[in-house]
C-alpha positions as CSV (number, residue, x, y, z in Angstrom):
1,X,20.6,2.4,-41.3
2,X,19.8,4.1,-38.3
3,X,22.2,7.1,-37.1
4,X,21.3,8.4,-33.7
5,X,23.6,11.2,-31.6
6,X,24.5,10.8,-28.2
7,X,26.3,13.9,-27.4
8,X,27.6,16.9,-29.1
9,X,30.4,19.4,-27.2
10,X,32.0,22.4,-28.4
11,X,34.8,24.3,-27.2
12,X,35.9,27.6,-28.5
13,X,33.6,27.2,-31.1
14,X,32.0,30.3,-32.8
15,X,30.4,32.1,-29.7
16,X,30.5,29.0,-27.4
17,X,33.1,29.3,-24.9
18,X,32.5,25.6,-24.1
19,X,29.1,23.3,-24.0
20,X,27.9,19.7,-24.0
21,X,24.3,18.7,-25.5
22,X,23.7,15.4,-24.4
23,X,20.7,13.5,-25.9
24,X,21.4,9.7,-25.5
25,X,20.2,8.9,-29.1
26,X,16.7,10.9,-28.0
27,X,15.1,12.9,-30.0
28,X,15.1,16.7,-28.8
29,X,13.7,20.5,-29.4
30,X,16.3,22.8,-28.4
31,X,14.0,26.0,-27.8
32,X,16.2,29.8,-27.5
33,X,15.8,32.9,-27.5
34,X,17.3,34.9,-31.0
35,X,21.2,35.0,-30.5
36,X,21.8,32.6,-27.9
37,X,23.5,29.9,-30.0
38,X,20.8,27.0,-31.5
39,X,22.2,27.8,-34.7
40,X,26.1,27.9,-33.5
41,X,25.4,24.2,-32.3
42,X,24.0,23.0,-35.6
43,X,27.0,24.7,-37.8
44,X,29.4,22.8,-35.0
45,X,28.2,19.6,-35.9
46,X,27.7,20.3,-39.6
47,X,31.6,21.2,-39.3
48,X,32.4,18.5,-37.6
49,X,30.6,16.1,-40.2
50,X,31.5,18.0,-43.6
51,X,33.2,21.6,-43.0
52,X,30.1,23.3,-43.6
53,X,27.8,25.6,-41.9
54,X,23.8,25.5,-42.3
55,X,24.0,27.6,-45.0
56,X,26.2,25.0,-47.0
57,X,28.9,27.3,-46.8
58,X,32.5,25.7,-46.0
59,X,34.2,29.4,-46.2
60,X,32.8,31.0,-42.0
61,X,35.0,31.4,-39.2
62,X,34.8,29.1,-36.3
63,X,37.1,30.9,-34.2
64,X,35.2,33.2,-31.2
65,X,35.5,36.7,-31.5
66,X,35.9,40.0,-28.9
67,X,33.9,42.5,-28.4
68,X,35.4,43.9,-31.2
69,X,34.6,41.9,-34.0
70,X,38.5,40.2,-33.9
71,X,39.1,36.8,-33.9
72,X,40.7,35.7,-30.3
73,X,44.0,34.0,-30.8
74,X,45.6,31.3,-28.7
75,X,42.7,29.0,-28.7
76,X,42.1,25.9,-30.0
77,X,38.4,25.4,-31.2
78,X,37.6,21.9,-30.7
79,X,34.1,19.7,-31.9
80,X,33.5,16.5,-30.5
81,X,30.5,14.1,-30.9
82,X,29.3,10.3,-30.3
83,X,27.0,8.8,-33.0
84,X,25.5,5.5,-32.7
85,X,25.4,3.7,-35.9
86,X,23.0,0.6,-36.0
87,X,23.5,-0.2,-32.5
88,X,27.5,0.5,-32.5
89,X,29.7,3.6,-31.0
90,X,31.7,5.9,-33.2
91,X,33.3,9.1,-31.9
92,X,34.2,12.0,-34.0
93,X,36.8,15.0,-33.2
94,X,37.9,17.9,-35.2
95,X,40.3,20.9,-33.5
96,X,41.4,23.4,-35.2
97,X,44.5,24.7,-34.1
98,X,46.6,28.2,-34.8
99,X,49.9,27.9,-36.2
100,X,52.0,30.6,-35.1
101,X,55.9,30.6,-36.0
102,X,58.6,32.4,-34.6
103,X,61.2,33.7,-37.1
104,X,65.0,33.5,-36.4
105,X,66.4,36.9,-35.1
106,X,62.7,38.3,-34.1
107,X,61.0,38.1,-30.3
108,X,57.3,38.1,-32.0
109,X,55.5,34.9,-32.9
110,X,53.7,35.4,-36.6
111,X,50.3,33.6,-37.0
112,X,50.8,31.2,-39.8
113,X,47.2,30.4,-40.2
114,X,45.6,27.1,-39.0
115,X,46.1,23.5,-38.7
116,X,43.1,20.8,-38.6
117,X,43.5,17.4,-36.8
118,X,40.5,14.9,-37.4
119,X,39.9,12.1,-35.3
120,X,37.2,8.9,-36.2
121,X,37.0,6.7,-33.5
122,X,39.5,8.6,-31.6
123,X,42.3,7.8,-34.5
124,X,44.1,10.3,-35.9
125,X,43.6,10.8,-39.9
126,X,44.2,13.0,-42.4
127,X,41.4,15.3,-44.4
128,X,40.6,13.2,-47.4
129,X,40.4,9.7,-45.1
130,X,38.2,11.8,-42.7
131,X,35.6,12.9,-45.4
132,X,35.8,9.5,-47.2
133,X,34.7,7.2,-43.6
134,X,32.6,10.1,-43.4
135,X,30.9,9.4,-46.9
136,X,31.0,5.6,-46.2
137,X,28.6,6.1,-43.7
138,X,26.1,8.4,-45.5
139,X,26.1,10.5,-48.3
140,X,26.2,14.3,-47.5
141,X,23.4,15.2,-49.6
142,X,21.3,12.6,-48.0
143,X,22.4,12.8,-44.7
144,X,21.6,17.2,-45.5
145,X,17.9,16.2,-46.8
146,X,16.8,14.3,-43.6
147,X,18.5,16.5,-41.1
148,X,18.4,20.3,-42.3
149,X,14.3,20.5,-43.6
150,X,15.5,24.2,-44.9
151,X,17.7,22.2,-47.5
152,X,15.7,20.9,-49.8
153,X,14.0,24.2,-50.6
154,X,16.7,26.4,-50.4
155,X,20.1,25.0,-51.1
156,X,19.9,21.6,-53.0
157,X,21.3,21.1,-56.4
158,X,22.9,18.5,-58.5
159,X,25.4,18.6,-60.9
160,X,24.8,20.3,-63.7
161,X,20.7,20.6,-63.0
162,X,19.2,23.4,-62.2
163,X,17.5,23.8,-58.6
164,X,14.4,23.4,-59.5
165,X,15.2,20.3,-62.1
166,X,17.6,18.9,-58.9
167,X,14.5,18.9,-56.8
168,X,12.0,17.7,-59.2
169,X,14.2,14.6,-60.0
170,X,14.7,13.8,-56.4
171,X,11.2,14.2,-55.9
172,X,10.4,11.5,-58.6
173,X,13.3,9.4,-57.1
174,X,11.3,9.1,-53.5
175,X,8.0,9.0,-54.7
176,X,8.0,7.4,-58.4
177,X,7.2,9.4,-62.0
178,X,3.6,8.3,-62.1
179,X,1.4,8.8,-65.0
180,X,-1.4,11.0,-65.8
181,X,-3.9,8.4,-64.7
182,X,-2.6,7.2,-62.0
183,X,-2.9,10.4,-60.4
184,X,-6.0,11.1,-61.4
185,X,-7.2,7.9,-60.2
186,X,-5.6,8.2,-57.0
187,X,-8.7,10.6,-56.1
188,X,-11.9,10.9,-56.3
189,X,-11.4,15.1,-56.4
190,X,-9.6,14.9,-59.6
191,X,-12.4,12.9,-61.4
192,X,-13.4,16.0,-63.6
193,X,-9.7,17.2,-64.3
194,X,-9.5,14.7,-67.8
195,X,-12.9,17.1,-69.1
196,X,-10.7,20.1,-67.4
197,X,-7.4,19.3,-69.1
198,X,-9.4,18.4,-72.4
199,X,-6.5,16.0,-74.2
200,X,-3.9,17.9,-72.3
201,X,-1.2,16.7,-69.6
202,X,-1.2,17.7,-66.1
């Protein structure tokens, strides 16, 4: 499968105002100084894909903030992105809107918290259906190893495994559990390490 991103726009989101990175399926380096957002456009896309930021982390706010620290209201922070899948289209579109409710006999609107809308291909649908298509194109852990390269080393784990024994068995799974032997014999450097070992593994 080949997945390939066209463009990626955010509106509102973190401390984006509003911006459109537009690759065309190219490969790119997006080069920054500290604080001026290369991170923000990588957790916008990871929360558009799985509701998570690049720290795996589904519980950070999106919204933008004042000078103050305070989250601005009355905004609607919007993701948006084209993939090409094997040659074909999809667009994807989350917006996260605030629910605010006005209660009968008071002039004040209460914020009720938030409301998310997905979109795949443009279509409206509900959470689960969302992450499901979503999963029907590529798994999240894989689609996390061959994107993020931090999150192999620093974040991946599976089931009840421990890091290290998550790692090691996906480790075995790309490259094969090959036997003392064949590793030795792989190189001519290791051709002393059967005296080294004396009857021991490696």
């Amino acid at each position: 499968m080949q997945i390939k991103l066209n463009w990626l726009t955010l509106k509102n989101f973190k401390g984006i105002k509003e911006y459109k990175l537009v690759l065309n399926g190219k490969n790119a380096v997006i080069k920054a100084d500290n604080g001026k957002g290369k991170t923000t456009l990588y957790d916008g896309f990871l929360w558009l894909i799985f509701d998570e930021d690049s720290t795996n982390s589904s519980k950070f706010s999106v919204k933008p903030l004042d000078e103050h620290g305070q989250e601005i209201h009355f905004l609607d922070t919007e993701v948006e992105a084209e993939l090409t899948i094997d040659g074909k289209p999809l667009k994807l579109k989350k917006v996260l809107t605030e629910n605010w409710v006005k209660p009968r006999g008071q002039e004040k609107q209460e914020y009720k918290g938030n409301v998310t809308t997905y979109f795949f291909d443009e279509v409206p649908v509900g959470a689960n259906e969302y992450k499901a298509k979503i999963n029907n194109i590529i798994n999240e852990d894989t689609f996390k190893l061959i994107t993020n390269p931090m999150y192999f080393c620093t974040q991946y784990k599976t089931g009840k495994l421990t890091e290290m024994q998550s790692r090691r068995a996906k480790l075995f799974e790309i490259c094969g559990n090959l036997s003392d032997d064949e590793i030795i014999t792989a190189s001519p450097k290791l051709a002393k390490l059967p005296e080294i070992l004396n009857g021991k593994s490696v």
